[in-house]
Structure formats: C-alpha cells, structure tokens
N, C-alpha and C positions, 0 to 999 in steps of 0.2 A: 718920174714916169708921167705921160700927159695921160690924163683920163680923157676917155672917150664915155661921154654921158649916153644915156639909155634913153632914148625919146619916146611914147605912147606905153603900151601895157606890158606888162611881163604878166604873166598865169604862173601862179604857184601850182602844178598839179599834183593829183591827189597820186596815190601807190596803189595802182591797180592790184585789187587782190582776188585769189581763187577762195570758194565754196570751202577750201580748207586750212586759209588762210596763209598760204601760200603766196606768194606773188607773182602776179599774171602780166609779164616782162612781154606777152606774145601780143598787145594790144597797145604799147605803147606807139608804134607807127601808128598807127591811124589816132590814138591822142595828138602827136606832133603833128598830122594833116590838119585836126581839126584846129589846133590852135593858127598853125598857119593860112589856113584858110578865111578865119576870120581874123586876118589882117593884127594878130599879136605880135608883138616884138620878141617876147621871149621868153624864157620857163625858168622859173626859180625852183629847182626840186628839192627832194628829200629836205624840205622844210616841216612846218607845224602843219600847215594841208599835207604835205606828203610823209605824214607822220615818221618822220626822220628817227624822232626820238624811240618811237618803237620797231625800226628796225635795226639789225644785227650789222656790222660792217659790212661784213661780204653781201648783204644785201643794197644795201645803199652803195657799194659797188656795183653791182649788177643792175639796179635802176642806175646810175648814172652811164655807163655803157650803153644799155640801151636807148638812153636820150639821144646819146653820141652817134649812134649807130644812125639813127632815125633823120638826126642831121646831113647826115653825110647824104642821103635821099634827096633833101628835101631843101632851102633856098638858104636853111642858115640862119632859125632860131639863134637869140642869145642865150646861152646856158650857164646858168649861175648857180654853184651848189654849195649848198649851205653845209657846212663838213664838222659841224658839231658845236660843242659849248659847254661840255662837262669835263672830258678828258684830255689834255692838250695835246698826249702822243695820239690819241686818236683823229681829233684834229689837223695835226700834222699830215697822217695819213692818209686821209683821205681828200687834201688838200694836194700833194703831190702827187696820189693817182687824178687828182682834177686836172694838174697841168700836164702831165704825161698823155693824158688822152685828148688834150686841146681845149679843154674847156674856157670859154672868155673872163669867167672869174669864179673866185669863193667868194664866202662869204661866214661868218663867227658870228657866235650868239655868245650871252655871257656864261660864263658855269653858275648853273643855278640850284646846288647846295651849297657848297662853298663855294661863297660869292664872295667879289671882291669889296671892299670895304671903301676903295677912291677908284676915281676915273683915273688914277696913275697906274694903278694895281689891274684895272681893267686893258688898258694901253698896254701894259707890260704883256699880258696872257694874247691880245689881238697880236703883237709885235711878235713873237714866239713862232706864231704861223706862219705870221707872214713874213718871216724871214728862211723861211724854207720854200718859198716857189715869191722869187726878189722880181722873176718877171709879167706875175700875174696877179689882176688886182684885186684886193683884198675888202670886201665891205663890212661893215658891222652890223645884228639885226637884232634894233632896239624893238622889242617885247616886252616892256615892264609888265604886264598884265599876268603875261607868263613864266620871263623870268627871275622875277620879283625885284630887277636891280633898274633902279631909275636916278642916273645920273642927267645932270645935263648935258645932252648932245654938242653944243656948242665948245664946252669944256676938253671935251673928247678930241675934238678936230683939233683945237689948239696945241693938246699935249702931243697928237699923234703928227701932227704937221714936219717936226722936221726928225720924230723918231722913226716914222714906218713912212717908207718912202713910195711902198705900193698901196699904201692904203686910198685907197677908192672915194667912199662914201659909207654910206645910211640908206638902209630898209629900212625907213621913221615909221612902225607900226605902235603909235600913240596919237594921243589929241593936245598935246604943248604945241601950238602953232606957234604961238612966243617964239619958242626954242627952234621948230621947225624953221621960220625965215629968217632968224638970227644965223644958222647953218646955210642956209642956200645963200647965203650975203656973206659969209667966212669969206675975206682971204681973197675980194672979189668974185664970189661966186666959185669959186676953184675944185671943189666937192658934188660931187653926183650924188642929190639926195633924191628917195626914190620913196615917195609918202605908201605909205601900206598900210590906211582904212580907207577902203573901197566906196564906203559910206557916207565920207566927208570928204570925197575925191573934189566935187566941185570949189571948197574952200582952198584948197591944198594949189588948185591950178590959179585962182587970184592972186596967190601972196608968188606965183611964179615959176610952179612946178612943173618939169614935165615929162617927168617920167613918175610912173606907177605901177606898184606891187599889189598883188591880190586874188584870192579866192577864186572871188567871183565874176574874176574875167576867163574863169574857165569856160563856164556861160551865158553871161552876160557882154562878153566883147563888144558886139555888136552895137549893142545899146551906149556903152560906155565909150564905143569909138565915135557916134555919132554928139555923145555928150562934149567930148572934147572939139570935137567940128565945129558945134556949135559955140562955142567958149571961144575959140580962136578966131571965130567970124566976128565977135562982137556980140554974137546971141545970146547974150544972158540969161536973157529970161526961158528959151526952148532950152538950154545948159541947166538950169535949174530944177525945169518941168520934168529932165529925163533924169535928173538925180532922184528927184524924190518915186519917179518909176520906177530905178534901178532899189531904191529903199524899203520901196513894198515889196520885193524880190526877200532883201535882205530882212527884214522883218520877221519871215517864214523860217528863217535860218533861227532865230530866239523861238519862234513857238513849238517847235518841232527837236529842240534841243541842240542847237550851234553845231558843231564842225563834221558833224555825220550825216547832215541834212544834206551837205555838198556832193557827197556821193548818191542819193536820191536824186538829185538837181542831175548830174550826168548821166544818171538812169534814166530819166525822163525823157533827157533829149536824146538818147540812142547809145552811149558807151558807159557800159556798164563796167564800172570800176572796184565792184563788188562791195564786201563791207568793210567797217573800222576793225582795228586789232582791240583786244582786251587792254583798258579797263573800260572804254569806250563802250555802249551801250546801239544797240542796231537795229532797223524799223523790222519791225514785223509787215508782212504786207497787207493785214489795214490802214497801218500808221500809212505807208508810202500811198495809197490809193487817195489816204484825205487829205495829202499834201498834193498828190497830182491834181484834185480837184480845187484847191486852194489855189494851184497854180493857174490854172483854167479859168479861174473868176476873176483875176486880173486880166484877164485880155492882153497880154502882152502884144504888141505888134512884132511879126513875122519877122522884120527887119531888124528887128534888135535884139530878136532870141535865137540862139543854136536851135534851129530843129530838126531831127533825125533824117529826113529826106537830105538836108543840106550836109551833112557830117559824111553820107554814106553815099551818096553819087557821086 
C-alpha cells in the first residue's frame, strides 16, 4: 500500500456533550466549518480529546457518522478514528464501520490493562485490525503516559514492516525525539509519523516533521499554522517566538487541570462543547471566568486565535 503522508495539523476534537451528558452530534457541522476554516488538515476523533474511552460503541459510531456526514458538506477534512485499544473485536468493529463509511484511516492504541509484554505481541493485536479493512491505513497511537506501554517505536516499524501491510505510521504522542527521527528515517523515510505534543511541535518540525496531531489545534490553528510558515521560510527565530506564545496557551491547560480546560478554551471562543463525562472533574463557572481572564492577560493576537466572530460568520 503507498501511504499518502498527512501535511500540516490534524485537530483531535473534543465529544461535543449536552447538559445531560448526552451527546450533542447537532453541532458537529459547524466544529468541521471551524476547523476547516482555519486552514486544518484534519480530525483525529473519538480519541483521548474525544474521550473515546468513555464513550459506548454506538456512540463513537454516531460521532463518527457525523464527522462523515459533515464532510460530505464540506472540502474534505482527513478523518482518522481512533477505534479502540482494549478489546480487539471491538476494535475490529469499529474499524470496519470506519471503512464502510469512507473514512481515510484508523488508527489502535495499545490495550492498556492487559498489555502486551513485547513489540511482537503488540504488532500481533495492531495486525488483527488491520487485517480486517486490508485497504485502509492502519496507524498506531503511542501514549505511553497513558497507556502505560512504551516500547520503542522504531522496533514496531521494523516488526510491522513486512507483517501489516496497511500499516501507516505513528501518532508519536511522547518526548523520545531519539526514537521519533530514528522512525521518520525508517526504511527511507517510508512511514507517516505524525508528532502529537503540540508543545514541542517546534522541535519535532527540525528533526523533519510534518504533519501534526493535537488538542490544541482545535484552537490555536491559527497560531501554530503561522508557526509553521515561519519554520519553513527559514524563520526560526518568529517559529520559536510563536511556540513559546502557543506554550503560554498550554501552560493554562496545567493550572486549571489538563484535558477539560480544552472544552473551556472552545467555550471561550464561541462552540460550546459542553462538559467532560465522569471521572473527569468540570469548571464551575468561577473557575471558567478566571481562566477567561487568564486568557485575556495574554493578549493573544487576533490572528492566531479562533474567535467567536470568525467561527460564526
């Protein structure tokens, strides 16, 4: 299979939820406007942003449907859905309703209670999937933070190179740059590695990256599209200035408690994605008012933030 690499940002988006925790499927069009409007490449869903792991199949069916639907509108996001990592028929499953409805790839996380013990064991559970949808490519999404399994990536490409024949690439969401352009140099370069910390995107595009996964390109695009401008021109040093802009963004995300900040940050700018599911912990609106104003003492420039005029005209 040729892979066709992924150029500039993917947006992991968040699972739009209702007041009852419901899921609010009626607002993912104008998610898909907004992403495409500022200029993303494409949507990694029912991921760790799209807290995949707590929802139900038939739900993460129904977000992915609606991604699809939203496409068919719209110029042709890339759709990459992440179809599980604990169960492997469920995996299966919702890997073959991914290719049944068109989508450009999956994507496998490791099972992380029972985890594998070698990157052969790991290759064998990825191979499983993806030998049930042989024409669509199959990536893997390294999360050791999360799912406590940290093999070396390199090793992975090796063993899976002439076993899984659809296999893609890497959501490299870690900090082994080592290992990261040891993998982007595999084989010639042959693998679509796709860095996913947002935060150390500037490093990731020196050793030769260039495609990227993450969060906070739901709203920060802008910012991080002009980051890359700059890095491609030669600008190093405006590439650098805008990381560490884009870092004081992310910063707020630590003080305000990590991955439910993000749905605050969508709130702010005008699409309101509701709250996190339980065990997940959710701002009371103090909390949200002193992170709007946190936001606000940054001065972000216009230009590199979503904001609600631009999302909703």
């Amino acid at each position: 299979m040729k892979i066709k690499k992924i150029s500039g940002l993917v947006a992991a988006p968040f699972a739009p939820m209702k007041d009852d925790g419901d899921l609010n499927l009626e607002i993912i069009p104008s998610y898909y406007n907004l992403l495409e409007r500022n200029g993303v490449a494409g949507a990694f869903i029912n991921g760790t942003t799209g807290e995949g792991v707590s929802l139900s199949m038939d739900e993460k069916k129904s977000v992915t449907d609606a991604w699809v639907k939203s496409g068919k509108e719209g110029k042709g996001l890339k759709i990459i859905n992440l179809v599980g990592g604990t169960s492997v028929k469920d995996c299966i499953e919702l890997a073959r309703f991914s290719s049944l409805k068109g989508l450009d790839a999956v994507s496998v996380i490791s099972p992380h209670y029972l985890k594998p013990s070698s990157v052969n064991e790991l290759a064998s559970f990825i191979k499983e999937v993806a030998d049930h949808v042989p024409g669509m490519p199959v990536y893997y999404y390294h999360i050791p933070a999360l799912s406590g399994v940290n093999f070396p990536m390199l090793e992975l490409l090796k063993v899976s190179r002439e076993s899984i024949p659809n296999f893609a690439g890497i959501k490299y969401s870690h900090n082994d740059l080592m290992d990261f352009f040891s993998c982007l140099n595999y084989d010639g370069g042959y693998y679509d590695m796709l860095w996913g910390t947002d935060q150390t995107l500037t490093s990731a595009l020196v050793l030769g990256c260039k495609g990227a996964v993450g969060s906070t390109y739901n709203y920060l695009a802008p910012l991080f599209s002009l980051l890359i401008k700059n890095f491609e021109s030669g600008n190093t040093g405006k590439a650098l200035e805008l990381q560490q802009q884009a870092n004081e963004m992310i910063y707020l995300l630590d003080k305000y408690g990590g991955i439910r900040t993000g749905k605050a940050f969508m709130r702010y700018i005008g699409l309101n994605c509701g709250k996190f599911r339980t065990p997940l912990n959710n701002f009371d609106e103090d909390t949200y008012m002193d992170l709007c104003k946190d936001i606000e003492a940054l001065k972000v420039k216009e230009n590199m933030f979503s904001l609600p005029e631009k999302i909703l005209s």
